[in-house]
Kinemage of the C-alpha trace (Angstrom):
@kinemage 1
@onewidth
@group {chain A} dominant
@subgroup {mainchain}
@vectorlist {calphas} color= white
{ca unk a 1} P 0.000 0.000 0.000
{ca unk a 2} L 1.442 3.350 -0.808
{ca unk a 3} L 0.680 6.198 1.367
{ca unk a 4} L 0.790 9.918 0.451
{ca unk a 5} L 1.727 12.981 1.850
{ca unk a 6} L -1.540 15.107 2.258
{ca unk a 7} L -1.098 18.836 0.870
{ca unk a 8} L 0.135 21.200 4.040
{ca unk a 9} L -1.998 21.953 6.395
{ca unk a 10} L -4.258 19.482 5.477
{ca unk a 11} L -3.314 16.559 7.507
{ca unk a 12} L -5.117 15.926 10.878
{ca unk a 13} L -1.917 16.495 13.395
{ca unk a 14} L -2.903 20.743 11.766
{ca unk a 15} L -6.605 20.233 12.870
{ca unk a 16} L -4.541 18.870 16.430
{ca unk a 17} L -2.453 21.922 16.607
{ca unk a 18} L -5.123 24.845 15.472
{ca unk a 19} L -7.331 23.444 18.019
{ca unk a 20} L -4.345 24.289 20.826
{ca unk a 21} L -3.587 27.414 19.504
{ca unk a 22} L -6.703 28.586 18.996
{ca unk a 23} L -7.440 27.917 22.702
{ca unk a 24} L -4.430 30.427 23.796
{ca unk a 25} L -5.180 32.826 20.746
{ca unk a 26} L -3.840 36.005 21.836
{ca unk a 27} L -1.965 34.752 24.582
{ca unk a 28} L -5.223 35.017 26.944
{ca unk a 29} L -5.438 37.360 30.000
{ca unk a 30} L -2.937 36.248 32.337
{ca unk a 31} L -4.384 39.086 35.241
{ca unk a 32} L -6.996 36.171 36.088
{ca unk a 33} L -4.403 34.249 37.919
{ca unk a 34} L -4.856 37.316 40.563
{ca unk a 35} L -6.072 36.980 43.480
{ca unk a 36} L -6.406 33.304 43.524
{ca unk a 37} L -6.872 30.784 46.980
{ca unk a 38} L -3.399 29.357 47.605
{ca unk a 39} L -5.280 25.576 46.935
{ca unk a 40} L -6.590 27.191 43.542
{ca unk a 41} L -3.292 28.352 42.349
{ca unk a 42} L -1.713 24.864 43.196
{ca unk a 43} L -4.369 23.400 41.521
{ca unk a 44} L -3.774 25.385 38.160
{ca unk a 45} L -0.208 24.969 38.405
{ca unk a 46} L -0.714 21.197 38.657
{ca unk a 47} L -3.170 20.919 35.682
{ca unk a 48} L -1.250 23.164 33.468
{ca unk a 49} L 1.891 20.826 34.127
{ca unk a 50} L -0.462 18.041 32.821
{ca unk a 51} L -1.536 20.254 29.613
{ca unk a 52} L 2.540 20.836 29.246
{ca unk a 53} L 3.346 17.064 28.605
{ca unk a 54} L 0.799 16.427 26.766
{ca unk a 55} L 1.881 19.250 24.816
{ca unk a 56} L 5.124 17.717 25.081
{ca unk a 57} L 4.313 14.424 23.704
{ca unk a 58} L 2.950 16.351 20.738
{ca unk a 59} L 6.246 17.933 20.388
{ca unk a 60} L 8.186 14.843 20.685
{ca unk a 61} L 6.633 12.991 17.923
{ca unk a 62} L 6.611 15.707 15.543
{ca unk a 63} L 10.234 16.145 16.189
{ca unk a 64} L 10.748 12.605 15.161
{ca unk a 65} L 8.311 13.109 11.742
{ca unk a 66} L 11.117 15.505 10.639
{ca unk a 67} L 14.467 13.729 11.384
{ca unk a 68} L 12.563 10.811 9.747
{ca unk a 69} L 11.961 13.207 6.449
{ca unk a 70} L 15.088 14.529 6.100
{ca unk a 71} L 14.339 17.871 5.765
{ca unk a 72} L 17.233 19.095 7.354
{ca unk a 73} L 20.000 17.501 4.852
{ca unk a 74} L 17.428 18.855 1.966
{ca unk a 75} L 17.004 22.667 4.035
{ca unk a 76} L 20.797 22.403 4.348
{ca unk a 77} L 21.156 22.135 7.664
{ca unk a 78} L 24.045 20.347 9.703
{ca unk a 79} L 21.142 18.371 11.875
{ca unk a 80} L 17.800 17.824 12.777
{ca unk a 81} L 18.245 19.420 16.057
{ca unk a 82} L 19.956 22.713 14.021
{ca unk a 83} L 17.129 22.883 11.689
{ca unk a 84} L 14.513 22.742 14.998
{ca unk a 85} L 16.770 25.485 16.956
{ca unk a 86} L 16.778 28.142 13.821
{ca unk a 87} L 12.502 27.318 13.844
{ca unk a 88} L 12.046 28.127 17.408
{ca unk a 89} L 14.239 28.758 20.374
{ca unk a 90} L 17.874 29.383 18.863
{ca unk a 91} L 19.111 26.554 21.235
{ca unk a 92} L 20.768 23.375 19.338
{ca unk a 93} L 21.770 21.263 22.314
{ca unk a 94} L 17.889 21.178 24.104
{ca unk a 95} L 16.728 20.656 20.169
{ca unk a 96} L 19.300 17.446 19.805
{ca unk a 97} L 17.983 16.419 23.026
{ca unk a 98} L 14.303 16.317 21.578
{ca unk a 99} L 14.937 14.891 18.578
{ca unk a 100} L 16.903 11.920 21.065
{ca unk a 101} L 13.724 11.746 23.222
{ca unk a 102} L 11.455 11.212 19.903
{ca unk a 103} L 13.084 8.365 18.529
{ca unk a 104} L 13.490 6.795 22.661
{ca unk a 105} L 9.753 7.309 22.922
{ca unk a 106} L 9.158 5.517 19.374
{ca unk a 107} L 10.525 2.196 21.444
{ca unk a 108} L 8.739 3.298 24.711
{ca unk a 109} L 5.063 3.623 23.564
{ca unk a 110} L 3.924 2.825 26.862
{ca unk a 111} L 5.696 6.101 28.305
{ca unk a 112} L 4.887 8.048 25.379
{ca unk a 113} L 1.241 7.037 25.940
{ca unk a 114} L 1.486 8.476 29.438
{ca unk a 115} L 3.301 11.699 28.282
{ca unk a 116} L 0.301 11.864 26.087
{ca unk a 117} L -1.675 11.655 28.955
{ca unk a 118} L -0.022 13.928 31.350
{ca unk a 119} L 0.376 11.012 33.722
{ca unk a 120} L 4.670 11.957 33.397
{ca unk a 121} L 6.547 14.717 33.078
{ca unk a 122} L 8.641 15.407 30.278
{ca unk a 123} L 11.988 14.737 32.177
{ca unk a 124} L 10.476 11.477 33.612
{ca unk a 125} L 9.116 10.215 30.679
{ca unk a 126} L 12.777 10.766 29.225
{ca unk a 127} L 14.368 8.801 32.283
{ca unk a 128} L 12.114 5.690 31.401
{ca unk a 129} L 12.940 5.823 28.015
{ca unk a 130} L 16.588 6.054 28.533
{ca unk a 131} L 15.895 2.849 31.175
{ca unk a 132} L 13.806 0.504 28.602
{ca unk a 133} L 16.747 1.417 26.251
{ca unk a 134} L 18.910 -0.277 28.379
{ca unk a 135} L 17.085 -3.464 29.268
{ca unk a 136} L 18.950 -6.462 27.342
{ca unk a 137} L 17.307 -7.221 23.369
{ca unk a 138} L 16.414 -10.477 23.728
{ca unk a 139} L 14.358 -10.487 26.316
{ca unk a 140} L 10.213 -10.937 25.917
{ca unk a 141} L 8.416 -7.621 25.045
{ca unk a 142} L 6.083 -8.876 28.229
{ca unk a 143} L 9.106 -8.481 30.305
{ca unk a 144} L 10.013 -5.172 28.451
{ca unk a 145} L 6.177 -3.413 28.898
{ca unk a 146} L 6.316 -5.111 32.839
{ca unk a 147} L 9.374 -3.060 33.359
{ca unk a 148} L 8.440 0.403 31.599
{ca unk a 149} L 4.869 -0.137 33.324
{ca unk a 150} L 7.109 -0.443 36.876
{ca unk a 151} L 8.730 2.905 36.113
{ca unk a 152} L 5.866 5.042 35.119
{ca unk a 153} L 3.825 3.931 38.072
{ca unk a 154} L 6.637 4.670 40.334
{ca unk a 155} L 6.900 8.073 38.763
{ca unk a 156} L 4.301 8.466 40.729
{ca unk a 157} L 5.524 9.662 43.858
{ca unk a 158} L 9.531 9.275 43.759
{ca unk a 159} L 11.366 12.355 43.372
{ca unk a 160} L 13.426 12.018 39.788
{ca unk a 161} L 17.182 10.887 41.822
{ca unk a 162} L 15.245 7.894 43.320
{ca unk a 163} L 13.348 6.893 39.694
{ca unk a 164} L 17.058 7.320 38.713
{ca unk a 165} L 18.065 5.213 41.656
{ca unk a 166} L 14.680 2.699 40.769
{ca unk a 167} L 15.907 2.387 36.872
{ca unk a 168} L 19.265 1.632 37.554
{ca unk a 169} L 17.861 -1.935 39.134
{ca unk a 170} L 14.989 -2.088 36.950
{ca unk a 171} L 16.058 -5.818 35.425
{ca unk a 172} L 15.817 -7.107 39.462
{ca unk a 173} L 12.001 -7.689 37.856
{ca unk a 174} L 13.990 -10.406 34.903
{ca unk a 175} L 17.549 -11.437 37.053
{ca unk a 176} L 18.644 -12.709 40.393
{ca unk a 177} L 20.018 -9.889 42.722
{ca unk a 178} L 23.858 -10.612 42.124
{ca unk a 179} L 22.710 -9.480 38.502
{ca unk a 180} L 20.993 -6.731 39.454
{ca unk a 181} L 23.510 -5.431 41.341
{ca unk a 182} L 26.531 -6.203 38.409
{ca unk a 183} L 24.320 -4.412 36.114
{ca unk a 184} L 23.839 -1.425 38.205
{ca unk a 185} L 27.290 -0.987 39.074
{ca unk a 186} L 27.859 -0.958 35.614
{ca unk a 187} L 25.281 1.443 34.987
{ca unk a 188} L 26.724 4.139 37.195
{ca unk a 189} L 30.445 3.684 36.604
{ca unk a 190} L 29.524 4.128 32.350
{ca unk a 191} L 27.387 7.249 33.924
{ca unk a 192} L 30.496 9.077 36.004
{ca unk a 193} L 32.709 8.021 32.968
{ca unk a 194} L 30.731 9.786 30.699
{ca unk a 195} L 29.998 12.799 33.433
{ca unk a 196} L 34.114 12.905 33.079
{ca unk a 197} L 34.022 13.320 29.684
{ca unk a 198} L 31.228 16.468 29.665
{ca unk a 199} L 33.389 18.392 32.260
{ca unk a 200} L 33.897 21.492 31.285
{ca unk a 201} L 34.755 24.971 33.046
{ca unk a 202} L 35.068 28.453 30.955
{ca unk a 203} L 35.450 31.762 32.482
{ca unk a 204} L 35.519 35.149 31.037
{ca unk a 205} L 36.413 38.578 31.956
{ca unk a 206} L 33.982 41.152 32.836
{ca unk a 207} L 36.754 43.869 32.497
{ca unk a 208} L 34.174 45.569 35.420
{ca unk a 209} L 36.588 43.629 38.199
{ca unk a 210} L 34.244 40.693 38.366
{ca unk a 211} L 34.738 37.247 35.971
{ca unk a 212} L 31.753 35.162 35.209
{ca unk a 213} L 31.563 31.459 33.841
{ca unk a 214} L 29.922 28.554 33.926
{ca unk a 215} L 30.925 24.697 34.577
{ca unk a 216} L 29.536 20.801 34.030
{ca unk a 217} L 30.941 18.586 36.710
{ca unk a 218} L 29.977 14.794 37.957
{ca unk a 219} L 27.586 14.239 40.448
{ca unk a 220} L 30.190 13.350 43.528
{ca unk a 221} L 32.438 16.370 42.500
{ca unk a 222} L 29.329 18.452 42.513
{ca unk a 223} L 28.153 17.340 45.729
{ca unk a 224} L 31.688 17.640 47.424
{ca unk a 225} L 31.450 21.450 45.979
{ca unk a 226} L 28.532 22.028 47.475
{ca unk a 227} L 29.035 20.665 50.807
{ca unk a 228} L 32.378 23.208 50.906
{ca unk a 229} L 30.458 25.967 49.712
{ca unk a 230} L 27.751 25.091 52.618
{ca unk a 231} L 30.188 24.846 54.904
{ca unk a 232} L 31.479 28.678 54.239
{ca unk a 233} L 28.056 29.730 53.483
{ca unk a 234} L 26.347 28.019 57.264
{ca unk a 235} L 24.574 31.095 59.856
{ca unk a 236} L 27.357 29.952 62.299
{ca unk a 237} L 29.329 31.972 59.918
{ca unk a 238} L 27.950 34.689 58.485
{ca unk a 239} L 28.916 38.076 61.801
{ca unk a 240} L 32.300 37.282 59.789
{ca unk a 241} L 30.574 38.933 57.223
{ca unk a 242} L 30.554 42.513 58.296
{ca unk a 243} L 29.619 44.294 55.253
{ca unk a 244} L 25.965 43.815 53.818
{ca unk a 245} L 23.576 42.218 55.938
{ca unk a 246} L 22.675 38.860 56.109
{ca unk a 247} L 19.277 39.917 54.988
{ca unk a 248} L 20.075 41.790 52.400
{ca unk a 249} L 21.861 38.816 50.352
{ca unk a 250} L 19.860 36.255 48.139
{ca unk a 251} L 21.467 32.647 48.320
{ca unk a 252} L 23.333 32.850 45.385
{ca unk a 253} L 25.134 35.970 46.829
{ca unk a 254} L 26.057 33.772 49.915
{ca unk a 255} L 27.305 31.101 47.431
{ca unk a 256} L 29.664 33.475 45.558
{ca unk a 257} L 30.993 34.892 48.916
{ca unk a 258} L 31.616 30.914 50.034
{ca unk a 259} L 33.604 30.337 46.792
{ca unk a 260} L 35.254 33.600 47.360
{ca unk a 261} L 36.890 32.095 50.625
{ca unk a 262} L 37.161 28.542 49.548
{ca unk a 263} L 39.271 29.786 46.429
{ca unk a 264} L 41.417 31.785 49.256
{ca unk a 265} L 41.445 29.282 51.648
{ca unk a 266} L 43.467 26.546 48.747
{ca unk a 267} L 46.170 24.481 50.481
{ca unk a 268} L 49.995 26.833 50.215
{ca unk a 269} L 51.320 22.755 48.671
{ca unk a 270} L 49.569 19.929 47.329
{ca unk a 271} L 48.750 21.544 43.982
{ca unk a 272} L 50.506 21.458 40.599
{ca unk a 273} L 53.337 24.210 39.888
{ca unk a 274} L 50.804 25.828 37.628
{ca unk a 275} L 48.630 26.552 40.835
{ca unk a 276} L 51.028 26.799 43.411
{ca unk a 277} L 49.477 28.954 46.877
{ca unk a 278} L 46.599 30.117 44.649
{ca unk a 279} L 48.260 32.774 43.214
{ca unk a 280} L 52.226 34.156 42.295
{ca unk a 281} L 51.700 38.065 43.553
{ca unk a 282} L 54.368 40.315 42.639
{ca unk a 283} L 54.534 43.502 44.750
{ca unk a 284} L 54.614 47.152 44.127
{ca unk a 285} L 54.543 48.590 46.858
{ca unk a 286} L 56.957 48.645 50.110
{ca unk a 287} L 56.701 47.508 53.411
{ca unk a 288} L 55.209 50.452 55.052
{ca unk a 289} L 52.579 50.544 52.264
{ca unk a 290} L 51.541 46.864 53.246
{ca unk a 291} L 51.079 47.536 56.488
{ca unk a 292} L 49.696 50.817 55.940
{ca unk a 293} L 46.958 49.179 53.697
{ca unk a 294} L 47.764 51.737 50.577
{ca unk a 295} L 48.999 51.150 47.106
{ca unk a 296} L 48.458 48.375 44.945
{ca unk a 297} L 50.188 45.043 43.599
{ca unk a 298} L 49.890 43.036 40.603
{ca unk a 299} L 49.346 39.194 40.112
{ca unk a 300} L 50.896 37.180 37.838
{ca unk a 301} L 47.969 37.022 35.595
{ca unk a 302} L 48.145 40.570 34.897
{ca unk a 303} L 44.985 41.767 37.659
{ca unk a 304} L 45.488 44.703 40.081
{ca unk a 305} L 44.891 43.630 43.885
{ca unk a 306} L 44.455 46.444 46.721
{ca unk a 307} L 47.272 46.328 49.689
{ca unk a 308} L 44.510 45.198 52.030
{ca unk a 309} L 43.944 42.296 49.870
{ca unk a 310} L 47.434 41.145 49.728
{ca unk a 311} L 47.856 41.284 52.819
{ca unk a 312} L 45.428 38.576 53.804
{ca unk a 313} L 47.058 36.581 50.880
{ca unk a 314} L 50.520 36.888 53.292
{ca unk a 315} L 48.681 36.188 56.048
{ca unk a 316} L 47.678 32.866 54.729
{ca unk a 317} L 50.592 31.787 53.189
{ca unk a 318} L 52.809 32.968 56.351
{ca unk a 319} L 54.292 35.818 55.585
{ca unk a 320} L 52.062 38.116 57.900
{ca unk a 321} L 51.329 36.863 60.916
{ca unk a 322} L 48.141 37.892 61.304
{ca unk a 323} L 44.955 40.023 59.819
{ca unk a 324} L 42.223 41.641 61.623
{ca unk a 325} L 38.815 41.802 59.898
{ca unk a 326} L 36.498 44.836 60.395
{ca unk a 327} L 35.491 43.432 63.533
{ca unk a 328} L 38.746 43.066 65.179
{ca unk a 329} L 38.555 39.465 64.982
{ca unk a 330} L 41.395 37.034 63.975
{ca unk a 331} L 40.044 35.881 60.622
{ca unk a 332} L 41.741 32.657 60.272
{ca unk a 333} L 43.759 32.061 63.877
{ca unk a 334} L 42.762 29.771 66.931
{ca unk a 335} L 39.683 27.909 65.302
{ca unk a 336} L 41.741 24.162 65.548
{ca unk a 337} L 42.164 25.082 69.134
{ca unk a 338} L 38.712 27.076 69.979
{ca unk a 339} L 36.850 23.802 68.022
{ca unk a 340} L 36.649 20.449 69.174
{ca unk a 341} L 39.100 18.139 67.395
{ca unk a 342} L 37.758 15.755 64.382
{ca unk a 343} L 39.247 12.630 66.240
{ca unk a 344} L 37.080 13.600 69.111
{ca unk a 345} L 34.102 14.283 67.190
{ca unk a 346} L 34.073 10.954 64.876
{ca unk a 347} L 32.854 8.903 67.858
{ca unk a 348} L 30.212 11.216 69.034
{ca unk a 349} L 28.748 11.329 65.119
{ca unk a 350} L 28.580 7.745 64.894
{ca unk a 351} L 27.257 6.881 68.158
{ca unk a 352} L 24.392 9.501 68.018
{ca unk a 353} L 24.109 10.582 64.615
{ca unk a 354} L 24.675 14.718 66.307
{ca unk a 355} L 23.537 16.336 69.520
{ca unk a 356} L 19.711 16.254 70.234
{ca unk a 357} L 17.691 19.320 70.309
{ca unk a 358} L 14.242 18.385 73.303
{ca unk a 359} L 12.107 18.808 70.055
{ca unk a 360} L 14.655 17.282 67.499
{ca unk a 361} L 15.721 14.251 66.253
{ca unk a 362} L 19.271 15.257 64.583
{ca unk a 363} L 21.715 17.674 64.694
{ca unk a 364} L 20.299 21.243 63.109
{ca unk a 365} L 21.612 22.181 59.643
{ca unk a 366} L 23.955 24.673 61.217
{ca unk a 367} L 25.311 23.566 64.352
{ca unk a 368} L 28.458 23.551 65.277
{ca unk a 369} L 30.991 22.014 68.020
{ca unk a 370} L 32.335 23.827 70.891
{ca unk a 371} L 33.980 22.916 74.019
{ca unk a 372} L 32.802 23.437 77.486
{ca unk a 373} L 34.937 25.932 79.146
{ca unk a 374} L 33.077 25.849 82.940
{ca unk a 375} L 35.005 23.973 85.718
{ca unk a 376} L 32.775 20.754 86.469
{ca unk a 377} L 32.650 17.198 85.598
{ca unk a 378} L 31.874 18.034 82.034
{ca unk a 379} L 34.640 20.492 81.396
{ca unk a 380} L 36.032 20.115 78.162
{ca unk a 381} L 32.831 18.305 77.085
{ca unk a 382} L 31.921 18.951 73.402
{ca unk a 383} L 28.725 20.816 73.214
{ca unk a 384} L 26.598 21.199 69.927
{ca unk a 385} L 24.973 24.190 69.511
{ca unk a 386} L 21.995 25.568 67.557
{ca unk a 387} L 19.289 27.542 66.996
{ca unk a 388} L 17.324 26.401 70.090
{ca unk a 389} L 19.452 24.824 72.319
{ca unk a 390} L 23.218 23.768 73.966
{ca unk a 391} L 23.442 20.392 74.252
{ca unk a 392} L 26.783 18.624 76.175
{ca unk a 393} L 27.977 15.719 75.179
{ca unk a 394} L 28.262 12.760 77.592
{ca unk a 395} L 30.367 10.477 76.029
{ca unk a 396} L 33.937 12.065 76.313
């Protein structure tokens, strides 16, 4: 049987689409989302999700229609995904990743049905393709649909790192558990192999005294980054902060300040002759002028740094003994000894997961170790404090 193309705008996916736009004509009146009930707004928000993947699903297979023509070798264009950016958007990379998720969803009906549906998001319904993918070929397409039905019922209610999590041991449903577990080890070690391979880091000049960039990173990099930058960024820390209020800055302000002073606070040996203490500085200005806070220096990069700033540079590499913040207080001195020791801390972690707040069940995001420094029988004791209470330890 021979099928032909209907004239344009003539086939039914058109009557599909008009119908859609026709419903948003004009972009509607978006003032009627004022003034709404907080449990009517969530309830919009929710259905208009639902409307977006089924939108989506739309999308998806019409994305596949035209890599399947070829209209972008006949238009000229280097790919499908370049023809789709230059349409709509401008952006090739989320267009490549369409035209992946169209073909993935061709072998997936069951999770394209649901996309359809508005029973999965987008992002889900691409995280069960990308699973079914993966399941062995020769096993029965029973087996296949049991598996993809699994997933898209457990996209019910787990966030999308445990459906990750749930489709990495997706075959324990077709293998013994020695299997599953082979197979998901392999899973995640072809995942950070290939997270290696996207790494990337660029930065670029503002020539306003500020450099922005951007950078792709694997997951356990990422996460020890973060935890550093939390660290920096925790309440117990911010009265070091004694220029803009702590009000006054939005998270990602609190962020860049954290990186700020994990960037200054790299290790003076360790690195790569290339990085040495951070930075080579190479100073203008004489001794008096250091200490005096005036003049300027020069880094071996070619930026200008302010006399204040190089001397907390000194300070940390030795040279200086000391630097007073705004506050008077020793920026960097006496925290090993003011702190209770790591050794000493291990034991209390593991035995009670952190102190215990009356109304708590873990340590507070926050809290931090201190030593007891009243005669008695628990002087010395470490105590964690937080937001709403002291609490001593009893263990040593």
């Amino acid at each position: 049987m021979t099928v032909s193309a209907l004239p344009l705008g003539e086939h039914p996916a058109f009557a599909v689409l008009a119908a859609v736009e026709g419903a948003l004509a004009g972009g509607g009146d978006l003032s009627v989302y004022d003034g709404l009930s907080a449990e009517d707004a969530v309830t919009l928000a929710g259905r208009w999700s639902r409307v977006n993947s089924k939108v989506a699903a739309h999308a998806m297979a019409a994305t596949r229609s035209v890599d399947r023509s070829g209209a972008a070798r006949r238009a000229g264009a280097s790919s499908t995904g370049s023809l789709l950016a230059s349409q709509f958007g401008g952006d090739r990379n989320a267009a490549a990743r369409d035209v992946h998720l169209g073909w993935a969803l061709e072998k997936a009906t069951l999770t394209e049905h649901a996309l359809a549906d508005g029973r999965i998001s987008k992002e889900q319904a691409r995280l069960i393709a990308r699973a079914i993918a993966g399941l062995p070929d020769d096993i029965p397409a029973e087996t296949r649909q049991k598996c993809e039905r699994a997933l898209i019922e457990d996209a019910k209610t787990l966030t999308m790192r445990d459906l990750q999590y749930r489709a990495d041991r997706i075959s324990d449903m077709l293998k013994p558990v020695e299997e599953v577990d082979a197979d998901e080890g392999q899973k995640v070690e072809d995942r950070e192999r290939q997270a290696y391979e996207r790494s990337q880091l660029w930065l670029r000049d503002n020539r306003d005294g500020t450099w922005a960039g951007s950078f792709t990173l694997p997951e356990a990099q990422a996460g020890a980054l973060k935890s550093a930058l939390d660290g920096f960024s925790a309440p117990r820390r911010r009265h070091l902060d004694d220029g803009q209020a702590d009000t006054d800055l939005t998270y990602p302000q609190r962020q860049g300040r954290a990186f700020i002073a994990l960037i200054d606070h790299l290790p003076t040996d360790g690195l790569p002759d290339a990085g040495g203490s951070g930075m080579t500085v190479t100073l203008n200005l004489d001794l008096q002028q250091l200490i005096d806070g005036l003049g300027t220096a020069t880094t071996s990069t070619g930026q200008r740094m302010s006399a204040s700033q190089v001397r907390q540079h000194a300070c940390r590499v030795g040279i200086v003994p000391q630097v007073l913040g705004g506050q008077s207080l020793p920026l960097d001195l006496g925290r090993k000894q003011r702190l209770f020791t790591p050794p000493n801390a291990s034991p209390w972690r593991t035995g009670t997961r952190g102190a215990r707040c009356p109304t708590a069940t873990g340590r507070r995001p926050g809290a931090r170790r201190t030593t007891r420094g009243n005669p008695g029988p628990t002087a010395g004791a470490p105590i964690w404090r937080t937001g709403c209470c002291s609490v001593p330890s009893t263990t040593g």
